[in-house]
ROPAMI-367978 format. One line per field, with one value per residue: x, y, z of N, C-alpha, C in turn; residue number from 0; residue in one letter. Coordinates in Angstrom, 2 decimals. Layout:
<pts>
nu <- [X:...]
nv <- [Y:...]
nw <- [Z:...]
cau <- [X:...]
cav <- [Y:...]
caw <- [Z:...]
cu <- [X:...]
cv <- [Y:...]
cw <- [Z:...]
seq <- [NUM:...]
type <- [A:...]
</pts>
This chain:
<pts>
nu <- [-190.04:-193.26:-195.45:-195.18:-195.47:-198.60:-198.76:-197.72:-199.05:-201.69:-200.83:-200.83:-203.20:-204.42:-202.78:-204.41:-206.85:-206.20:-206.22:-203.94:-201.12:-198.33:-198.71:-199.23:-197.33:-195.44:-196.74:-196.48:-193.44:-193.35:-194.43:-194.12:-191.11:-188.88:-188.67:-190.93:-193.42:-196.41:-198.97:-202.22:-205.56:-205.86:-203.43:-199.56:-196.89:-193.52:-192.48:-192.37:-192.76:-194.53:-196.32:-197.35:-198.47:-200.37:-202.16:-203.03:-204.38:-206.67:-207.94:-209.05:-210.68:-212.70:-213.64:-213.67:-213.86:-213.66:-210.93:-210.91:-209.25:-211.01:-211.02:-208.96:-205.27:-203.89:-200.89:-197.79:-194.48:-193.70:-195.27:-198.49:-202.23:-204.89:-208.83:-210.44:-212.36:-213.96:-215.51:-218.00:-219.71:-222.42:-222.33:-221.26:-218.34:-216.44:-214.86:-212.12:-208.97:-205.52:-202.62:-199.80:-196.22:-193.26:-191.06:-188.41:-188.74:-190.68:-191.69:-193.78:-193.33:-194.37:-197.27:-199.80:-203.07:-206.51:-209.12:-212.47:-214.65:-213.37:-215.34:-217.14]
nv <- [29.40:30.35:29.58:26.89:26.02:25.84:23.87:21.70:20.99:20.78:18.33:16.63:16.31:15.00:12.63:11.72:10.86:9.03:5.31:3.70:2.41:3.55:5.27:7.03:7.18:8.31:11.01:11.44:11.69:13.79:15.73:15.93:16.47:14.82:13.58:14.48:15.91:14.72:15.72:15.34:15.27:12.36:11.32:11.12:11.15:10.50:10.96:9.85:7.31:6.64:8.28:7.58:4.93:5.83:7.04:4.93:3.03:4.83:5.09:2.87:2.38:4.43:3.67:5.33:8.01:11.79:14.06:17.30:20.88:23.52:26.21:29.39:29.64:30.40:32.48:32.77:33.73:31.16:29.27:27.70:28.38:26.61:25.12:22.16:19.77:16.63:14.28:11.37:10.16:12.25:13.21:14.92:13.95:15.11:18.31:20.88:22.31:23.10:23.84:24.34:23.74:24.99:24.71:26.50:25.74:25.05:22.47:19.95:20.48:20.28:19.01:20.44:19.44:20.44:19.61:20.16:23.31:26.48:27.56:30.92]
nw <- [85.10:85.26:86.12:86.92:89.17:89.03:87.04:88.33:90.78:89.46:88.66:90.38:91.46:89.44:89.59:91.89:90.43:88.55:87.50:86.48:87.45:86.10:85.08:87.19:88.83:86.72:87.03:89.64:89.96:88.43:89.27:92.31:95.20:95.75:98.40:99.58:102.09:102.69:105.07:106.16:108.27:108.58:108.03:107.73:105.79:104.02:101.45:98.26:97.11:99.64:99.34:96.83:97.96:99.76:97.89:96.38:98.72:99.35:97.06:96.27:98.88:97.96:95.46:92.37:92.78:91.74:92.01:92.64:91.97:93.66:93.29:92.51:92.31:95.30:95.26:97.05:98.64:98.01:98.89:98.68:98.56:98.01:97.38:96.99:96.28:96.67:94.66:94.04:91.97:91.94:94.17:96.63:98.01:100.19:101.22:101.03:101.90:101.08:102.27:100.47:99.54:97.73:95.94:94.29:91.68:90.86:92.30:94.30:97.66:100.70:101.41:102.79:104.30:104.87:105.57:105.27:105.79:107.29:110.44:110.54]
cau <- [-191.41:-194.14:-197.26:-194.69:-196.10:-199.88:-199.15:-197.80:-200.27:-202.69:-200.36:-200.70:-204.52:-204.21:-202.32:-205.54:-207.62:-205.82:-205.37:-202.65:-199.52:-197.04:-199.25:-199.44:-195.77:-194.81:-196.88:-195.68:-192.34:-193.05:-194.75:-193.20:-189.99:-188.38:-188.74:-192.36:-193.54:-197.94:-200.30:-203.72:-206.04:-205.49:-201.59:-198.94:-196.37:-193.01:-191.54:-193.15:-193.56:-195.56:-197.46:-198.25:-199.14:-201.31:-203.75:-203.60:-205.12:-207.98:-208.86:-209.64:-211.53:-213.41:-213.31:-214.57:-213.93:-212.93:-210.25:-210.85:-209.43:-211.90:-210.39:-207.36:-204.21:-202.77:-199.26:-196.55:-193.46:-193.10:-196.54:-199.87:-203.32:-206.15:-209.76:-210.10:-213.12:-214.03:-217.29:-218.15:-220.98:-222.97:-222.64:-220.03:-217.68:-215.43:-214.08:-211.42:-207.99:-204.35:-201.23:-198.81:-195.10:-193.58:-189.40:-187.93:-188.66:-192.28:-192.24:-194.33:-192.18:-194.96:-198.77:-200.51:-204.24:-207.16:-211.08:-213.80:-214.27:-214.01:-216.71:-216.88]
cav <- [29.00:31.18:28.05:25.31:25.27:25.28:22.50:20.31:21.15:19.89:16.65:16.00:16.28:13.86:11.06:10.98:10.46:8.20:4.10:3.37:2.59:3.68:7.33:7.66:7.10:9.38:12.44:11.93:11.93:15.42:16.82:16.09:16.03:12.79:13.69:15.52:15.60:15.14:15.81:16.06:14.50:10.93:10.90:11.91:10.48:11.23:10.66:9.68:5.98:6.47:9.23:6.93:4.04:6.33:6.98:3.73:2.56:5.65:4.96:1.06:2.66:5.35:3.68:6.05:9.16:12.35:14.91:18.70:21.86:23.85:28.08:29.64:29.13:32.12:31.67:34.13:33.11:29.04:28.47:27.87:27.75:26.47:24.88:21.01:18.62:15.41:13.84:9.97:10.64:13.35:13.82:15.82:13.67:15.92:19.35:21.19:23.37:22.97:24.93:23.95:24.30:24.74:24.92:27.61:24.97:24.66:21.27:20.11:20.05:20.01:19.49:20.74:19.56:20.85:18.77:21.17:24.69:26.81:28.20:32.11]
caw <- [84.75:86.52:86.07:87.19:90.56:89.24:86.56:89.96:91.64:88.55:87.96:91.87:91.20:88.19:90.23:92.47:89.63:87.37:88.00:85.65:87.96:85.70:85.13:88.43:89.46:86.16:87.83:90.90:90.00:87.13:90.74:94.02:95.28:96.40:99.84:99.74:102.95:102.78:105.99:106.80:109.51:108.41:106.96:107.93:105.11:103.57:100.29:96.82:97.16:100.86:98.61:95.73:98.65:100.09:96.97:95.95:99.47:99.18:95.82:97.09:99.84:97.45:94.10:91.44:93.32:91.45:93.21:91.94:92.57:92.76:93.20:91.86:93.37:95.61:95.56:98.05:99.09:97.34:99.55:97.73:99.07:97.23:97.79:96.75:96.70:96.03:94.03:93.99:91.11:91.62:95.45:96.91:99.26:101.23:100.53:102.25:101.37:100.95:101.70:99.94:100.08:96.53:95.77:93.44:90.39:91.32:92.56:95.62:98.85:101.48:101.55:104.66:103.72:105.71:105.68:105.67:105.47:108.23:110.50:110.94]
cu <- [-192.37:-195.21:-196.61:-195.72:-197.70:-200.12:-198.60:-198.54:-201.22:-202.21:-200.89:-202.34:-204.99:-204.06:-203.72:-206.74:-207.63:-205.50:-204.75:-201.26:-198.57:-197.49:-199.27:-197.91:-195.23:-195.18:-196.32:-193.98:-192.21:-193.17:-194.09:-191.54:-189.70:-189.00:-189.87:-192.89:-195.69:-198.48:-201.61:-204.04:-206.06:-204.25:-200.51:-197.42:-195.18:-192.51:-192.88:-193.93:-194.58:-196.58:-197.88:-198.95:-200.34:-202.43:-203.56:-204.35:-206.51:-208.52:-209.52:-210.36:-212.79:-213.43:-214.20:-214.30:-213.02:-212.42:-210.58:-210.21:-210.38:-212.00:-209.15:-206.62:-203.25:-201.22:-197.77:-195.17:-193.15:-194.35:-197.61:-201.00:-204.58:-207.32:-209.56:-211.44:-213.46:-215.32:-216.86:-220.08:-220.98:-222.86:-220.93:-219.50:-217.18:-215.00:-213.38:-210.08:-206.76:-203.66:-200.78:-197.08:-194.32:-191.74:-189.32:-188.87:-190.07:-192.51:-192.94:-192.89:-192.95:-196.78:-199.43:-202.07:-205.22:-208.56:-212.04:-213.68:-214.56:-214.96:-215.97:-217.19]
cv <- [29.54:30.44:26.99:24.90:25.10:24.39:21.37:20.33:20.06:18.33:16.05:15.46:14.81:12.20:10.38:10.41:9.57:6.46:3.46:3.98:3.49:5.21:8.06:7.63:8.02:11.04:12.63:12.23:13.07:16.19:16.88:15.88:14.89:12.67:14.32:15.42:15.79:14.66:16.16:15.03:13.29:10.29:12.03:11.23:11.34:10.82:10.19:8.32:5.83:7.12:8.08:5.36:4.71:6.76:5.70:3.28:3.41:5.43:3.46:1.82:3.46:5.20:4.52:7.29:10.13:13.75:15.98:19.57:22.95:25.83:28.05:29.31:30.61:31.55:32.87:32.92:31.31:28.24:28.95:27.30:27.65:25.67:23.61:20.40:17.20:14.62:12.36:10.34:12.30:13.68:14.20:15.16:14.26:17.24:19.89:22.42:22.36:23.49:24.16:24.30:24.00:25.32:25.69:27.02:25.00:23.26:21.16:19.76:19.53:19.72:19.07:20.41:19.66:20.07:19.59:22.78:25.00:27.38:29.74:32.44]
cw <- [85.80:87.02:86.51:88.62:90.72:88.51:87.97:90.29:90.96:88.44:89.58:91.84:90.31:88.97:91.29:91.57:88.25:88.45:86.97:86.82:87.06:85.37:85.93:88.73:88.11:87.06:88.78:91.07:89.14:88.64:91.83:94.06:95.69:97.60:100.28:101.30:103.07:104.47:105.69:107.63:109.80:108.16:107.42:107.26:104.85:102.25:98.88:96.86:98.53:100.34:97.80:96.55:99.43:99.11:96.73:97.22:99.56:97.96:96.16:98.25:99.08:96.14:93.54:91.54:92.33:92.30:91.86:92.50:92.03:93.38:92.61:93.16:94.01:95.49:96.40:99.12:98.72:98.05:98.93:98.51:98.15:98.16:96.80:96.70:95.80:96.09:94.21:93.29:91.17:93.20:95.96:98.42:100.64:100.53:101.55:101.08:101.45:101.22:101.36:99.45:98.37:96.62:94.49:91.77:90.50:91.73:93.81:96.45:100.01:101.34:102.99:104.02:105.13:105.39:106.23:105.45:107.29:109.27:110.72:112.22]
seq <- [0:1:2:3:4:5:6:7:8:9:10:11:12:13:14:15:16:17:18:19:20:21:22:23:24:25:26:27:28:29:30:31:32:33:34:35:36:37:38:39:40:41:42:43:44:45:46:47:48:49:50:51:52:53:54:55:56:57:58:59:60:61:62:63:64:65:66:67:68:69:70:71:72:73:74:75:76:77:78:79:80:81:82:83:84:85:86:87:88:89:90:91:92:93:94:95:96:97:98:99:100:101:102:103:104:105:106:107:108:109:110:111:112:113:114:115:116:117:118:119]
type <- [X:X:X:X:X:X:X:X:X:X:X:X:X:X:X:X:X:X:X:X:X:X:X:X:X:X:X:X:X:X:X:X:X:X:X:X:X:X:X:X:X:X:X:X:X:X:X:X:X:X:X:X:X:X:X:X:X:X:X:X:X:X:X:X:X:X:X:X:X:X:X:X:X:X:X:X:X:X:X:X:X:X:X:X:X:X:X:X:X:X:X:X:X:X:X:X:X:X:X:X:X:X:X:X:X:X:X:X:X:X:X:X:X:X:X:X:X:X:X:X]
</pts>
């Protein structure tokens, strides 16, 4: 499957923007591996259920908020980098990047997430 690793990607997207437990714990289990390992500047988590405890505590911090990606997805060697941000209405929360670490099957394995763009 040549799109597996940009429908994960999209389901991973999904789980931040859905609150139905049982929708959210299906994506995360179509997307990540058991053992996923997510960072960025606030988290540094491993596995599915620390992932699905970690949006559920940001969505209670940011109710309403929707996650986008918002470029294509390069993809070389099972690692994918894209661009990401996140609205609450009409105003633009946070934006930032991703690598992402992606197993033969396309599932997630790692997400490295980055907050902000950088300067030149």
């Amino acid at each position: 499957m040549m799109n597996a690793h940009i429908e994960n990607l999209d389901r991973m997207l999904a789980v931040w923007n859905t609150s139905d437990l049982s929708e959210r714990a299906a994506l995360t289990d179509a997307a990540l591996e058991h053992n996923v390992h997510f960072v960025d500047p606030n988290h540094n988590i491993i596995g599915r259920r620390a992932f699905l405890a970690m949006v559920e505590q940001i969505q209670k911090q940011i109710p309403g908020a929707r996650y986008t990606r918002t470029s294509n997805v390069d993809l070389q060697n099972n690692h994918c980098r894209y661009h990401w941000a996140i609205h609450q209405g009409d105003s633009l929360l946070m934006s930032g990047f991703d690598v992402t670490e992606v197993n033969d099957a396309g599932k997630i394995v790692k997400v490295i997430g980055f907050f902000g763009e950088l300067e030149r």
